[in-house]
N, C-alpha and C positions, 0 to 999 in steps of 0.2 A: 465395412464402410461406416464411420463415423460423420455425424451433420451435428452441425449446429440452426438450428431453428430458433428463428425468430419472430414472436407473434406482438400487434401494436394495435390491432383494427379498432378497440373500443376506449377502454379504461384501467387494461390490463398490461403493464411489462413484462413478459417472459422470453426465459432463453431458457433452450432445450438441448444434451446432448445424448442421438440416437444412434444405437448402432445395427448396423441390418434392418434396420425397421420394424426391431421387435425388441434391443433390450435398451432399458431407460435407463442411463447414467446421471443425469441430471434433468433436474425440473425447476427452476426459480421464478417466480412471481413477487412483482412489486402491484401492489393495486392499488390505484385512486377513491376507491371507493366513496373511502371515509372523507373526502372531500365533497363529493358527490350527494350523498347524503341529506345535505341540509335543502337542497336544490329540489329534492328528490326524483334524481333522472341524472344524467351521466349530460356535462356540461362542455362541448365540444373542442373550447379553449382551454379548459382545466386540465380536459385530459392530455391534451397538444404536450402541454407544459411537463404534467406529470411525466412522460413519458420523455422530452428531453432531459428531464435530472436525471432519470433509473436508467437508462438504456443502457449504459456504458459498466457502470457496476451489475447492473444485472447481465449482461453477458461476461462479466470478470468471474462472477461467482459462479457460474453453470461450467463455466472451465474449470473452473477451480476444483467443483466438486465433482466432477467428471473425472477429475484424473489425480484426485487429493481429497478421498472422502473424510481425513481428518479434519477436513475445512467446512463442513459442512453448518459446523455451529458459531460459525464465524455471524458478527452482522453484518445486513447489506448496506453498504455504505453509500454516499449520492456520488452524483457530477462532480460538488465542490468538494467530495472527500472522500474518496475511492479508496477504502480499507487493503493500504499497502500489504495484509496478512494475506492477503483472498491467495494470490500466488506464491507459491514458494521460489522465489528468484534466482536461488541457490543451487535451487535440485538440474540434474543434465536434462532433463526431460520438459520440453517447450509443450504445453497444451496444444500452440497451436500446431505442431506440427503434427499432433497425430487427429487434425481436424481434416477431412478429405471435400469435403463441400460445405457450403453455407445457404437457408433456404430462408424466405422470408414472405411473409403474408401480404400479397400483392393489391389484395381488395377479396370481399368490399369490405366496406366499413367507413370512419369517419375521416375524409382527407388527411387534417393535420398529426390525427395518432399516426396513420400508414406512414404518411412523409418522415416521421421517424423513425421509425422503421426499417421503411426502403433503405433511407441514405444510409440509415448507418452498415445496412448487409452489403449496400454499393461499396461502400469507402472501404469496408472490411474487404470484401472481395478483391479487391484492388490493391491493400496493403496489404494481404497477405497471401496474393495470388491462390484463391481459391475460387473452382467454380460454382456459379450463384445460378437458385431455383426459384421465381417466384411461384409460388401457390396463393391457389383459392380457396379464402379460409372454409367458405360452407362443405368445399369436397373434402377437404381434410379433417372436419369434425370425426366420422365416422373411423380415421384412422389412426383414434387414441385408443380404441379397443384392440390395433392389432399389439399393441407392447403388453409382453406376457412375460418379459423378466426386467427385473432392476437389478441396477447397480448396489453392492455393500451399502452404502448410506442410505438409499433408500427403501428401505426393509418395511415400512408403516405403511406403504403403496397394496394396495388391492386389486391385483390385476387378474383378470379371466386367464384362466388355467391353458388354452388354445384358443387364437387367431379366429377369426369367422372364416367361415368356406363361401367360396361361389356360386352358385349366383349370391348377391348378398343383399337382403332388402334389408334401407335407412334410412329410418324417422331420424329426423335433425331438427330437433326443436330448441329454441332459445329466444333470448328477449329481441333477435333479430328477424330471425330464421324461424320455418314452418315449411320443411319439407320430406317428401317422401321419394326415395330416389332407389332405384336397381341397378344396382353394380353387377356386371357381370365379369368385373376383371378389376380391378384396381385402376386403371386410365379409361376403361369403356363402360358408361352406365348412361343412363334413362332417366331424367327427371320426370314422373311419373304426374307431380302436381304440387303446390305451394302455397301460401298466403295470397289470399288478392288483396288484404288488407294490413291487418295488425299480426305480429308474429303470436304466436302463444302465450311467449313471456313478455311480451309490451300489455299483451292483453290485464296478465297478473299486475305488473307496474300499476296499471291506472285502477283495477279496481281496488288494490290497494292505498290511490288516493283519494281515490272515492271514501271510502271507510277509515283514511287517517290509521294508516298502520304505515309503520317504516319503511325504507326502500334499503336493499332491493326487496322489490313487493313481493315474487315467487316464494321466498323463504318463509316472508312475513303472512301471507294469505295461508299459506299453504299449514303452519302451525295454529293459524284464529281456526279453521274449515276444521283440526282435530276435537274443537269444544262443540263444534255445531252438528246439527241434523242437514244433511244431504240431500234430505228429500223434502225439504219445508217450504221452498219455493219451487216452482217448473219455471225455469227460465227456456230460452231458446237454442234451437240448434240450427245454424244455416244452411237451406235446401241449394246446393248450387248444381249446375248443368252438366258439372264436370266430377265424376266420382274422385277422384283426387287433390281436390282444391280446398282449400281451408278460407274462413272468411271469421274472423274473430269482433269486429265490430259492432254488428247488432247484439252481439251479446254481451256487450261494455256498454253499450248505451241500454240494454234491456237492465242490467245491476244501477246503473244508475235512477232511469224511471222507478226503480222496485225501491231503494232508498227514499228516492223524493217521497213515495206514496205511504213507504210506513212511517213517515214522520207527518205525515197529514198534511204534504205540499204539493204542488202541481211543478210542471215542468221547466218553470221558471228559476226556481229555489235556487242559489248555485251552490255548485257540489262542492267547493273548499267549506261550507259551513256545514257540511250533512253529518262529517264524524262527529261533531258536540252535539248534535243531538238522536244520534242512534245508540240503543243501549250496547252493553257489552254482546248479549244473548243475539239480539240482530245481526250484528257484525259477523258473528258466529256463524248463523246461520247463513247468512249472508255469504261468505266466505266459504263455506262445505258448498253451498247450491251451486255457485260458479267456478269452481275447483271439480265437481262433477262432472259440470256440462260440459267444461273446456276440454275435461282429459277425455269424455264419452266420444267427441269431436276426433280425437287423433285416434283413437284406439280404434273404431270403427273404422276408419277409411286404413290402418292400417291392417286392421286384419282381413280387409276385403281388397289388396294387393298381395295378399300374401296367400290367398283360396286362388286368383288368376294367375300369381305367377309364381309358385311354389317353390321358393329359394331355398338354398341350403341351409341358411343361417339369418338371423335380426337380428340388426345392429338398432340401439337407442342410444342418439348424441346430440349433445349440447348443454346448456345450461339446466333446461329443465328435465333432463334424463334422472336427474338427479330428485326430482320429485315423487315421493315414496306411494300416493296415489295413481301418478300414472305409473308405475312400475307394478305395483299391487294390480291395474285391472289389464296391464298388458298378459301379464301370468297367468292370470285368468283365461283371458281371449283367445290366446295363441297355442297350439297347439304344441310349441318346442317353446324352450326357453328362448328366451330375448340377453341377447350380449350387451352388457354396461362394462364399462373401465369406471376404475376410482374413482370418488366424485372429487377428487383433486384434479382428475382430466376432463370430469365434463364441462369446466367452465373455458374460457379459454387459457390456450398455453403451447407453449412454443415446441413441445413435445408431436402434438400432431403435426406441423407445420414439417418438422424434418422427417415425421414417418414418410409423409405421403411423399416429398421431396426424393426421399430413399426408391420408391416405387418408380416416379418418376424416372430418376439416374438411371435405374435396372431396365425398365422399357425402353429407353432410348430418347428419351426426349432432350431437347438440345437446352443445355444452359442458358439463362438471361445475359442477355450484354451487362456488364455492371455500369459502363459508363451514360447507358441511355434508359435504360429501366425506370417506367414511370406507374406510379399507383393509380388502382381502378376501383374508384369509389364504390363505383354501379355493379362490379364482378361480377357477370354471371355466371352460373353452374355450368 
């Protein structure tokens, strides 16, 4: 069973084609990023936009390279100029006919990405009579670790050797997402506890404009914290009522107070002038203390889900699974190794959208109507 997956939620284009829900024939990403950038933060009409020019070329080429991996070094072209190469129009063999479903990121995330998204897996489903899955991006993070082979062209992919087994406890962390979840089957799992506040990586975004480093901040903190001492500040950790709940907030405003005070200011100071005047060395420091605190934060509550309910396997997904700090004290903590996919999947991509779609098909779950399928900003798990 071949799917085409389509992911829109943030700032990210991609079209994905999976098959069995374990070997990746394509992966293409178009990202906004570099728009985004100047803003520092992902700008909700940029993205809108970006994602009407790429959709249409970005699912051209994930066909293309799905079933034509000499195409693969092809460029991506826009809306206004769809690189007539991507398909070979000649060859007997229609991509889409050896497409069996189509799956699309339903929510959550940012209305106007999703809208394009939905529509365009609507329209597709409908001209090309294929039945359509919406997914929930947060449950399908977790299922870019089950792809364990690639396609010919994708050879440079780093995928875990075997699938995770069941029960399967998943940290899903990213600049949205903060959560700890027990799958005990691929459709039947336990949200076990989540963000009350800031996700982990929104957390990274802001102290990184606290400190005047680039966005995205997780990359950018995460490389200042390798010049710094880790142990040069004691920042906070939050005591909450609920052993699996994450609260990232006090310790974004506790980085900030620690700023205003080494520059010899009170709580007034505003923090867009704090980078000119903190040295390089602060920053550093700065940067290792809450890169600690933050990872100490998920590592703990995950290894104390995992003493209660002794899973077969741990899965780490999303944008900051990719963070070589949290990954370094997870191997530590854990008594089995922790599953990552290539950090080409832990960001978002259309890849997981058609695994978990695939899981879906095979349990039984019924297809989306394509003519009334509507996006869920708020999706919950």
């Amino acid at each position: 069973m071949k799917i085409l997956g389509i992911e829109t939620s943030c700032d990210e284009t991609s079209a994905s084609v999976v098959e069995n829900g374990q070997l990746l024939l394509s992966n293409v990403v178009a990202s906004s990023m570099d728009l985004h950038a100047v803003y520092g933060g992902v700008v909700p009409e940029i993205a809108a936009r970006s994602h009407i020019e790429h959709m249409m070329p970005v699912v051209e080429k994930a066909l293309s390279e799905a079933f034509y991996p000499e195409n693969r070094n092809l460029e991506l072209g826009t809306r206004s100029n769809i690189n007539s190469q991507l398909l070979i129009t000649n060859s007997e063999l229609d991509p889409w006919d050896q497409i069996d479903a189509i799956a699309v990121t339903q929510g959550p995330g940012l209305g106007g990405s999703l809208l394009a998204g939905v529509l365009t897996a609507r329209t597709l489903a409908i001209a090309k009579k294929k039945p359509l899955y919406a997914v929930n991006h947060v449950s399908a993070h977790p299922f870019a670790t089950f792809l364990t082979l690639q396609g010919p062209s994708l050879q440079e992919y780093v995928l875990p050797p075997q699938a995770p087994e069941f029960p399967m406890l998943a940290l899903i962390v990213s600049g949205g997402h903060s959560q700890i979840v027990l799958f005990q089957s691929p459709l039947v799992y336990e949200l076990l506890g989540q963000t009350r506040d800031d996700a982990i990586g929104e957390a990274f975004d802001k102290v990184a404009k606290i400190l005047g480093l680039p966005y995205p901040g997780g990359p950018s903190v995460g490389k200042m914290a390798e010049k710094g001492d880790p142990f040069k500040y004691q920042l906070p950790k939050a005591k909450l009522d609920k052993p699996y709940e994450f609260s990232f907030s006090g310790l974004k405003t506790a980085v900030l107070r620690l700023a205003q005070a080494e520059i010899g200011e009170d709580y007034g100071f505003p923090s867009v002038q704090l980078s000119e005047r903190l040295s390089e060395a602060q920053k550093a420091d700065i940067s290792a203390s809450f890169q600690r605190i933050a990872v100490e934060t998920v590592v703990e509550k995950t290894l104390l889900a995992y003493h209660e309910h002794s899973p077969a396997s741990v899965v780490v997904a999303g944008g900051v699974a990719a963070n070589p700090e949290l990954r370094r004290q997870l191997a530590e903590a854990l008594p089995i190794m922790p599953i990552y996919t290539d950090m080409k999947l832990c960001t978002d991509n259309g890849a997981m959208i058609a695994t978990l779609a695939y899981h879906m098909a095979k349990g039984g779950v019924d297809p989306a109507d394509p003519y009334t399928l509507d996006i869920k900003p708020n999706f919950p798990m």
